[in-house]
C-alpha positions as CSV (number, residue, x, y, z in Angstrom):
1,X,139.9,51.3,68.1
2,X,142.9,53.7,67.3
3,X,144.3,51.2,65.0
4,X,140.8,50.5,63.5
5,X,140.3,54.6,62.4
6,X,143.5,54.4,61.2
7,X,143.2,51.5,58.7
8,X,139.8,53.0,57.4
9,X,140.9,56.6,56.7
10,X,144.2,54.8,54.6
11,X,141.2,52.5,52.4
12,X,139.3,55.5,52.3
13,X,142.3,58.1,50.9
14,X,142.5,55.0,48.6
15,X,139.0,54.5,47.8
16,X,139.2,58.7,46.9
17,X,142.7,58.0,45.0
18,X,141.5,55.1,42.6
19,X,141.2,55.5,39.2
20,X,139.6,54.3,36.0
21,X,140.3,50.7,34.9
22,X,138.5,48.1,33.6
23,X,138.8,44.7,31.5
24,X,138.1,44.8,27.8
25,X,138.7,41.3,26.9
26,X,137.6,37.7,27.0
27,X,139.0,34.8,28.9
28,X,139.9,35.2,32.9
29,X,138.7,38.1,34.6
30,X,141.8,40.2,35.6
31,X,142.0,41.0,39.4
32,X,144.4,43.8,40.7
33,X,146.3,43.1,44.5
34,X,147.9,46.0,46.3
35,X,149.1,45.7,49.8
36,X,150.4,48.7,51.8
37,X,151.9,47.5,55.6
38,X,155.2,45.8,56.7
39,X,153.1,43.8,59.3
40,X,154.0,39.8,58.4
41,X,150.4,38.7,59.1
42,X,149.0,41.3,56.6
43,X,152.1,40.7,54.1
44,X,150.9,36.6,54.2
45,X,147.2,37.9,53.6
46,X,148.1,39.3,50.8
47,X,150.1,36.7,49.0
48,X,147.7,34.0,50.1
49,X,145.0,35.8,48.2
50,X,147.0,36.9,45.5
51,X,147.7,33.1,45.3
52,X,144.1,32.2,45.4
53,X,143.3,34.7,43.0
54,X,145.8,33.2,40.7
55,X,144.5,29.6,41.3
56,X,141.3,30.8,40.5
57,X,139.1,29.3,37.2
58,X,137.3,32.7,37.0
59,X,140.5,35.3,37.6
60,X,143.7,35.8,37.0
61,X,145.9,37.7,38.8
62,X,147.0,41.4,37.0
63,X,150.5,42.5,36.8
64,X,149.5,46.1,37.9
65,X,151.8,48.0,35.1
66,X,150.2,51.0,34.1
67,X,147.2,51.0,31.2
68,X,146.4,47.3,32.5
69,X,142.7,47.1,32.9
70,X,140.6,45.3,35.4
71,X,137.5,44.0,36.8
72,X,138.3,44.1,39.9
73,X,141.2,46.2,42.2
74,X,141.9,45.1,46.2
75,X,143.9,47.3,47.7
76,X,144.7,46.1,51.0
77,X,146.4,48.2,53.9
78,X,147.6,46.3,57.1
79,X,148.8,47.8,60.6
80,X,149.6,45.1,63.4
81,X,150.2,48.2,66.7
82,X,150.5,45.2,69.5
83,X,153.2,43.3,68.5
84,X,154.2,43.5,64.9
85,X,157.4,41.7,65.6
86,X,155.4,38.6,66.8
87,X,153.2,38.6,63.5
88,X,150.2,37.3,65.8
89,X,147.4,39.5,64.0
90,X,146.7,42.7,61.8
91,X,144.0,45.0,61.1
92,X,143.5,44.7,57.4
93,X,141.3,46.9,55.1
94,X,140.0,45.8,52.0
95,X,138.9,48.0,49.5
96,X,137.4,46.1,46.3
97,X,136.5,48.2,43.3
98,X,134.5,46.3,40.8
99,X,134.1,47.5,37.1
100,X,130.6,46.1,36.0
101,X,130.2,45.7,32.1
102,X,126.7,47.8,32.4
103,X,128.6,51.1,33.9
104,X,132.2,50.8,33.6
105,X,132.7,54.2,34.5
106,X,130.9,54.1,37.5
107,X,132.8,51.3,39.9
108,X,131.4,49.6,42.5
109,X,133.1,50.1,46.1
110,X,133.1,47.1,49.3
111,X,135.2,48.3,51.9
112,X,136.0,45.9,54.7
113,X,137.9,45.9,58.1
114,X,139.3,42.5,58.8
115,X,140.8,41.6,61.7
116,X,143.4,38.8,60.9
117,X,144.8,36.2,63.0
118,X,148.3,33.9,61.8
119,X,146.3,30.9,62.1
120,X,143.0,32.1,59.9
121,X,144.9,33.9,57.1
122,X,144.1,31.5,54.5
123,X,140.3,31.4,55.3
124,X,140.1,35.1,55.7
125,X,141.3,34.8,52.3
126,X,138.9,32.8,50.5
127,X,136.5,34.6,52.3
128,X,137.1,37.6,50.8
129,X,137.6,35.9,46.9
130,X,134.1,34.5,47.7
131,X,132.7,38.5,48.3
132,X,134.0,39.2,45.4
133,X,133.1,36.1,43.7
134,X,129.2,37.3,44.9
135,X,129.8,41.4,43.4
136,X,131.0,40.5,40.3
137,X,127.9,37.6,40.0
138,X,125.4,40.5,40.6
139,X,127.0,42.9,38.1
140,X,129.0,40.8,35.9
141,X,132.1,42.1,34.5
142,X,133.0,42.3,30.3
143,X,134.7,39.1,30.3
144,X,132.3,37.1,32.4
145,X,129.9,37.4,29.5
């Protein structure tokens, strides 16, 4: 439970943090990936997805440089308390901002606690692409059009 409060006050300082950035042009939709954690089951989360993202026929994955524009941001923040060393699971929070064409300056927030096991890291994954996969089908982004 400790770890659990933990993980959402981080999404939510990063939720409160996030700023302005949206896509502008056609083609792939550009997805953003941060990770914060040192846990090895949330560091393979996150490339897994980034992978997925990347593999993706409606995204690519952003390079994250500063002025680069998205549709979506997933900042992702890990903590494994029970035995990190072991890498059996983590406590993963996943903040997705989506950047609808219709109000680009007002972002839509999903913010999800995941709890990750070694062995599920890949479905946990494409779990997640598919929730946002649903978002940005209800309010589709600039270069969905």
């Amino acid at each position: 439970m400790k770890t659990r409060s933990i993980v959402i006050a981080i999404a939510l300082g990063c939720l409160l943090s996030h700023g302005d950035s949206r896509a502008a042009h056609e083609g792939k939709c550009p997805v953003g990936v941060k990770h914060k954690g040192d846990d090895a089951v949330g560091s393979r989360f996150a490339l897994v997805l980034k992978e997925r993202i990347a593999a993706s026929p409606r995204y690519r994955l952003a390079e994250g440089k500063e002025g680069d524009e998205f549709v979506a941001a997933i900042e992702l923040v890990s903590v494994d308390d029970e035995a990190p060393a072991e890498g059996q699971s983590s406590s993963i929070a996943a903040l997705v901002s989506h950047f609808p064409a219709a109000t680009p300056d007002r972002p839509l927030h999903n913010l999800m606690v995941l709890r990750v096991g070694r062995k599920a890291i890949t479905d946990q994954a494409e779990r997640l692409l598919a929730d946002l996969d649903k978002q940005v089908s209800e309010f589709p982004p600039a270069c969905d059009h």
